[in-house]
N, C-alpha and C positions, 0 to 999 in steps of 0.2 A: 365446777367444770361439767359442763352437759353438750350433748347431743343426739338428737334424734333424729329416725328417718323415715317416711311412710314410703306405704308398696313394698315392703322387706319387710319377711316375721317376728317374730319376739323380737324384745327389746336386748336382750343376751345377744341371739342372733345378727340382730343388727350392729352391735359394735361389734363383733370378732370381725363379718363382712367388712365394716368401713377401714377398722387394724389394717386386713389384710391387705385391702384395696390401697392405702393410705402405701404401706411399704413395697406393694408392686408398681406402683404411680411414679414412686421416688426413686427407684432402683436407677444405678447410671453402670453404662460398660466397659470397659479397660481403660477408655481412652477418658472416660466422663463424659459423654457425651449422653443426653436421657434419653432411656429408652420408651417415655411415655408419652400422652401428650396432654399433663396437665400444665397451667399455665401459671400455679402461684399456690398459694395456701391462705385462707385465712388464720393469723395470728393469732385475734382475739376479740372477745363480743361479749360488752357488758349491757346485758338486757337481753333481748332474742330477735339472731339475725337468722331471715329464712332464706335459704338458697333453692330457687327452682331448677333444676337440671334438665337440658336437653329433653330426656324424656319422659319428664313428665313426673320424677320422684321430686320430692321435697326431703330436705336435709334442715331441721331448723340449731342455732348455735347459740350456747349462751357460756359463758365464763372461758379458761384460757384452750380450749377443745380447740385443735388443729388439726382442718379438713381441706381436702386436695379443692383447687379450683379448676374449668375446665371453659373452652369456650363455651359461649352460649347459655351459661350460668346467669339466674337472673337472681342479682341480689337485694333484701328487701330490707331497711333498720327499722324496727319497728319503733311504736311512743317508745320514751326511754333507752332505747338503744344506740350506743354507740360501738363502732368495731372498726378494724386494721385487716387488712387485706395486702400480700404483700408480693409480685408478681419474681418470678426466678430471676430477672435480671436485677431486683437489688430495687426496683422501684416501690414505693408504699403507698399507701391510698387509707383515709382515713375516712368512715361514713360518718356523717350527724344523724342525729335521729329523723323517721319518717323521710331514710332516704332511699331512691329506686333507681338502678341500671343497670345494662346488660352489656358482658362482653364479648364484644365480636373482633373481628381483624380482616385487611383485604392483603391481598398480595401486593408487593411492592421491590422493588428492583433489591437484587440482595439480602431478601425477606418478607416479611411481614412487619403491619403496622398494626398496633394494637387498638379498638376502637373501645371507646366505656359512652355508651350510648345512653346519658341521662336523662331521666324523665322527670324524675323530682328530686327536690332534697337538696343537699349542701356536702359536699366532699374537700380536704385537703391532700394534695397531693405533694410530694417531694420524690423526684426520680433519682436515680442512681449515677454515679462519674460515667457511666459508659451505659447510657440506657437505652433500649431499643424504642423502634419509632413509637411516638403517643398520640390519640388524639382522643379530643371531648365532641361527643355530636350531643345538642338539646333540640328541643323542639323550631328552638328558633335561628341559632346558632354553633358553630364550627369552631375547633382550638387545638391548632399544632403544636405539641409541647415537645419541648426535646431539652435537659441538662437545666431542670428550674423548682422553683417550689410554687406550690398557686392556690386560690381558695377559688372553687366554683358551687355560685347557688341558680338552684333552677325555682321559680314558682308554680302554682299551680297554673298559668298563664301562659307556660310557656318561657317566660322575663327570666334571661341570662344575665349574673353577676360574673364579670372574670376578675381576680385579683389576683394582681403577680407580686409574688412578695421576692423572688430570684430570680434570674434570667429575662428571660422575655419568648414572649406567646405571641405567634399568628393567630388573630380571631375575627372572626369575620361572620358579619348576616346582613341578611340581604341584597346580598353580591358585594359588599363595600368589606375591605378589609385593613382592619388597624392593626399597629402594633403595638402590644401593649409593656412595657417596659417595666422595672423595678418598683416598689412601693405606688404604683399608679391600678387607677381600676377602668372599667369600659362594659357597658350594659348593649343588649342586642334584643328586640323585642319584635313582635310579628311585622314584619313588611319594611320597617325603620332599620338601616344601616346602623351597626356599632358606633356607639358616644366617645368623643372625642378621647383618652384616658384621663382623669383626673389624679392629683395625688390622693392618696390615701394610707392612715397609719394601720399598717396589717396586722397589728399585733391587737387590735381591736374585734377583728374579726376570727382569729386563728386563737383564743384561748382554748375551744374549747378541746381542739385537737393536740395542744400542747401539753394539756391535763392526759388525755388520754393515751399521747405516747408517753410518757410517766408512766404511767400504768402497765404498758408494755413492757417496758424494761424491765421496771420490777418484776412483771412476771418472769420474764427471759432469766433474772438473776436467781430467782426463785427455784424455776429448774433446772439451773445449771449447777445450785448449791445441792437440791434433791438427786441428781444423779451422780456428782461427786460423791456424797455420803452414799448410795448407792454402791456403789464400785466398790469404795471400800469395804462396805461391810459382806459383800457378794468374795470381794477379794482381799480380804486381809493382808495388809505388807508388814514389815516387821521394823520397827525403830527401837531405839535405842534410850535408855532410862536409867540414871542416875542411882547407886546405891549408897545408903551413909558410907559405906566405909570403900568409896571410892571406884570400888569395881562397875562393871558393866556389862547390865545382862538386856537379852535382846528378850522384847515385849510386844505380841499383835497387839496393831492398834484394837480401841475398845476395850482391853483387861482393864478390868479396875486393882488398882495395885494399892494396897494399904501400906500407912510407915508403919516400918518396924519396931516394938516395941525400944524404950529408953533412946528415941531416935527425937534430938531436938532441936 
């Protein structure tokens, strides 16, 4: 687990800052309502994912390190890198390697819509039962997501892949918009209207993010088991342990209790 941050001093210095920042970020008040305005966290980044901030610091990630996200965050997977980025509404977003975008948002009736403005690379997404507005902008092409799962690749060309593996997506270039339906895909290139959808089997394209939410989990399970063992040993509770001759005496967990001698 690593992370680092330039324009902040020492390397000491720099994690207690990001600690602190990390729990004023997340902090929520009486009602739950956040008091902050980050917009998600990244979960996890195997290889090294670099975030450019607003102004201009860089925050680069690698292993299960979990860092506040904010508008205007520009995220960067480098060779090898893949990582999980996960928005407060419960949405996920998964990077492929050598993949690049920034997120923005416009104002929209009863809120805000969340934009992830791609430049390159290959992302899986999966939103949440009740997720706030989504969309994908590429160089050549537009994708209203709302309550679905989808695979999108950008080339260096510009050339949008959208694949819908749940729900269905508004996508649309060059003023021409399709709809793209379940197991079906649709390509959007400069100046050429979105392709017709074609079927396609999604599970073809989406291994590699299926692998890596695996990975997720286990991590998730990982810490959940390390702060469990935690508690207890911070907090010792008291159970209850068997003696040969019936009785019962109360033992903090962690004693190691030898049998009693002629005990068989």
């Amino acid at each position: 687990m690593e992370h680092t941050t330039r324009g902040i001093g020492g390397p000491r210095g720099s994690a207690l800052l990001l600690m602190g920042l990390f729990l004023l970020f997340t902090s929520t008040d009486v009602r739950g309502a956040r008091l902050d305005n980050t917009i998600g966290v990244v979960k996890n980044a195997r290889g090294s994912l670099v975030i450019i901030r607003g102004a201009g610091t860089q925050d680069r990630v690698k292993g299960s390190a979990i860092l506040p996200l904010f508008e205007g965050d520009e995220l960067r997977s480098e060779s090898g890198c893949q990582a999980v980025i996960e928005f407060h509404d419960g949405t996920r977003i998964a990077l492929n390697e050598q993949t690049t975008f920034i997120i923005r948002s416009r104002p929209a009736k009863g809120g805000i819509v969340r934009i992830i403005r791609m430049l390159l690379g290959e992302v899986w997404v999966k939103t949440s039962a009740k997720p706030d507005p989504l969309e994908f902008e590429t160089p050549v092409a537009k994708a209203a997501v709302s309550g679905t799962e989808l695979n999108v690749r950008v080339a260096d060309d510009g050339r949008s892949q959208l694949t819908v593996l749940e729900g269905s997506v508004d996508f649309s270039s060059a003023g021409v918009n399709c709809s793209i339906l379940p197991s079906t895909q649709s390509i959007g290139q400069h100046g050429k209207p979105c392709t017709p959808p074609v079927p396609v089997d999604g599970s073809l394209l989406t291994g590699w993010s299926k692998q890596l939410m695996k990975l997720v989990r286990t991590v998730a399970t990982i810490r959940a088991a390390e702060a469990a063992f935690d508690r207890r040993r911070r907090h010792p509770q008291r159970r209850r342990a068997c003696w040969p001759n019936g009785r019962r005496r109360l033992m903090p967990i962690g004693t190691f209790w030898k049998r009693p001698t002629g005990f068989s």
